[in-house]
LOPADO-680469 format. One line per 5 residues: their letters; for each residue x, y, z of N, C-alpha, C, O. Coordinates in nm, 3 decimals, decimal comma, padded with zeros to 5 digits. Example, Ala and Ser with C-alpha at 12.3 -4.5 7.8 and 13.67 -1.06 7.14 Angstrom:
BEGIN
AS) 01,319 -00,569 00,780 01,230 -00,450 00,780 01,320 -00,330 00,780 01,424 -00,332 00,846; 01,285 -00,225 00,708 01,367 -00,106 00,714 01,290 00,003 00,787 01,341 00,114 00,804
***
This chain:
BEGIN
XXXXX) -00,986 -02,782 02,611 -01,118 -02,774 02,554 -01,169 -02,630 02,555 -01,232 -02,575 02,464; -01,129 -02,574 02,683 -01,187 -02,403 02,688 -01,117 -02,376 02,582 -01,200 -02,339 02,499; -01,000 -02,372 02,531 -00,924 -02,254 02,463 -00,930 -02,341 02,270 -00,868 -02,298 02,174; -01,015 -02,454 02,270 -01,062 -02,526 02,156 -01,204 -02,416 02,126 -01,217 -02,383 02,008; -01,303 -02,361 02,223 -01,415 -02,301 02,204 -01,417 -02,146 02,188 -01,497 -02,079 02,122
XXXXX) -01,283 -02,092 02,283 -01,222 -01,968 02,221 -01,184 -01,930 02,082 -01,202 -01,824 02,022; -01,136 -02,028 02,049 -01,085 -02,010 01,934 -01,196 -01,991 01,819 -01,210 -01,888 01,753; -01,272 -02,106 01,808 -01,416 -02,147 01,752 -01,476 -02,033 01,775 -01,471 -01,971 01,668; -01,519 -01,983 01,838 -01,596 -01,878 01,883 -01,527 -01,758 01,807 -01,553 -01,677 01,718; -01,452 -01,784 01,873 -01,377 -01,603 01,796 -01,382 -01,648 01,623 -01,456 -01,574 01,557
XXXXX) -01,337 -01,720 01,572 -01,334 -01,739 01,431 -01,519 -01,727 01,347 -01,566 -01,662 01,254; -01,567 -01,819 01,435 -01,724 -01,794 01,385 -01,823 -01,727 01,386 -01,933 -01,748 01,335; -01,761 -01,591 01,484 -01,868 -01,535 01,542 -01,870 -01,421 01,446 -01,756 -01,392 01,410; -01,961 -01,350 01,396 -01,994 -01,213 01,265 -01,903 -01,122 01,334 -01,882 -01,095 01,452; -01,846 -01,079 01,204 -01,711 -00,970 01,225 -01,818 -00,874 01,250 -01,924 -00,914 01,203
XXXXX) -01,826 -00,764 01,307 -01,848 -00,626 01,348 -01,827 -00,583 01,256 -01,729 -00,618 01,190; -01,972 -00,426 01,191 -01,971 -00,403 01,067 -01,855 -00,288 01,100 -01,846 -00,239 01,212; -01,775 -00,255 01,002 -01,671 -00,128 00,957 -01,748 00,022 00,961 -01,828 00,042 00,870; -01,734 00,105 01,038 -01,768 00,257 01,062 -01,660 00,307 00,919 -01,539 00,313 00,938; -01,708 00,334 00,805 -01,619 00,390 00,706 -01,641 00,537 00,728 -01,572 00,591 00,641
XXXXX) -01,711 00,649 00,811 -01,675 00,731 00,825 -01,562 00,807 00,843 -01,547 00,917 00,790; -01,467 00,744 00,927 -01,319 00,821 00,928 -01,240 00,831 00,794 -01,142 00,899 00,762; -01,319 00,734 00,723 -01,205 00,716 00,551 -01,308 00,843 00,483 -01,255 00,923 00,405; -01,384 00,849 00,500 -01,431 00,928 00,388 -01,414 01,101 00,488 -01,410 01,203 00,420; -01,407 01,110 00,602 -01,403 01,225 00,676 -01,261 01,283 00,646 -01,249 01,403 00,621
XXXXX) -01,144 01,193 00,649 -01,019 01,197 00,591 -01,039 01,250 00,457 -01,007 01,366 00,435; -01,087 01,177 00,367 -01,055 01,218 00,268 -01,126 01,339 00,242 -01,064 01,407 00,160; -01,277 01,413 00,296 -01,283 01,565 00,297 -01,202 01,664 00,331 -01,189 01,771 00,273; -01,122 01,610 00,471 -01,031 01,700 00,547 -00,925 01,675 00,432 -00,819 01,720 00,476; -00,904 01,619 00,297 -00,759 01,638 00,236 -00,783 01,787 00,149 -00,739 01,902 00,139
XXXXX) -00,900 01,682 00,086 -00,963 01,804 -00,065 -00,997 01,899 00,027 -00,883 01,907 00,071; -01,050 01,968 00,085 -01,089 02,100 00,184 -00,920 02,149 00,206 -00,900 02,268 00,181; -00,828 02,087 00,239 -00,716 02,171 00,281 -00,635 02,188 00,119 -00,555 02,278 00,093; -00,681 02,073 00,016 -00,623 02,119 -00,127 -00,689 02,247 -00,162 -00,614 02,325 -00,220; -00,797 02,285 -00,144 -00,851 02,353 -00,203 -00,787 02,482 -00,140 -00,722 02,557 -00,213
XXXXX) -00,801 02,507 -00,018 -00,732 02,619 00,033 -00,606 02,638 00,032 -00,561 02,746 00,068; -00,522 02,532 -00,012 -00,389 02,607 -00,047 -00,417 02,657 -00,189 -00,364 02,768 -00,190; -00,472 02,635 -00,310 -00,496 02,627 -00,420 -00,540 02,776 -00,439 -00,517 02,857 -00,529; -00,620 02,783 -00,310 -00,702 02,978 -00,313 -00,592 03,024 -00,275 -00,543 03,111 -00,347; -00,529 02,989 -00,171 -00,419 03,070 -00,096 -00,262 03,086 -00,191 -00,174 03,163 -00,151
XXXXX) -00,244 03,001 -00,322 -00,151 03,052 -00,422 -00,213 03,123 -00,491 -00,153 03,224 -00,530; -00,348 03,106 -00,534 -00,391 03,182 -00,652 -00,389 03,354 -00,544 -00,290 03,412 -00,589; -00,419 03,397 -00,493 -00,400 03,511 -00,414 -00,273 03,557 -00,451 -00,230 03,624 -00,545; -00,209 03,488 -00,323 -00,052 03,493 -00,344 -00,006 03,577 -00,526 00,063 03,674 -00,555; -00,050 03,522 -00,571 00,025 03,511 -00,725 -00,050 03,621 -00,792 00,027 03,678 -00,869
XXXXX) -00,197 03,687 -00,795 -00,224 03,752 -00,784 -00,210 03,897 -00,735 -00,248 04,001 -00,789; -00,136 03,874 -00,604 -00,094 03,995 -00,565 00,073 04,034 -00,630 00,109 04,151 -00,645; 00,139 03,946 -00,654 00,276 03,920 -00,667 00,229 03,986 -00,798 00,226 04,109 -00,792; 00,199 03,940 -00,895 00,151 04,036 -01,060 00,124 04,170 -01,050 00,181 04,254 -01,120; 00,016 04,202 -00,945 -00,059 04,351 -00,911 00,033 04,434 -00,870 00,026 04,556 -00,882
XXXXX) 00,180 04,337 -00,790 00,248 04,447 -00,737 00,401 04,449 -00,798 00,494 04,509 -00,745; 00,407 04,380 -00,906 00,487 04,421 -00,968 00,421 04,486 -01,080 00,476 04,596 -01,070; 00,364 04,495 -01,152 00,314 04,538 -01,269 00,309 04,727 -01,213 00,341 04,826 -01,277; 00,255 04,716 -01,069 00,307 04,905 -01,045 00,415 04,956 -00,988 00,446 05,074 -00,969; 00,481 04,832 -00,956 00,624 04,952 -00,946 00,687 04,984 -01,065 00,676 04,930 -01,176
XXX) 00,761 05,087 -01,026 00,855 05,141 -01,158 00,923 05,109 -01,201 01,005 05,064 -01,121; 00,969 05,093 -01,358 01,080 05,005 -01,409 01,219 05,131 -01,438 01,246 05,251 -01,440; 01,248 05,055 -01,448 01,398 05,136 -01,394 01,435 05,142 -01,517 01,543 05,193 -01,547
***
């Protein structure tokens, strides 16, 4: 009978609301680190142009 009211109980009782903060905190921490690789090629590629365009061509 106890483990008839456990059961009952656990099935009927209001689920606990969902903290969706970690899903959406995740998904800032993705786009924030896209974005900085995105600056960190455009640099990159930037300098790679600047520094070939002055050395000397042979």
């Amino acid at each position: 009978m106890k483990l008839l009211h456990l059961v009952l109980g656990t099935l009927l009782s209001p689920r606990p609301a969902h903290d969706q903060r970690g899903l959406s905190q995740s998904t800032e921490i993705a786009i924030l680190t896209g974005v900085v690789v995105g600056i960190a090629v455009t640099v990159g590629a930037a300098i790679t142009v600047y520094v070939k365009a002055r050395l000397p061509q042979p």
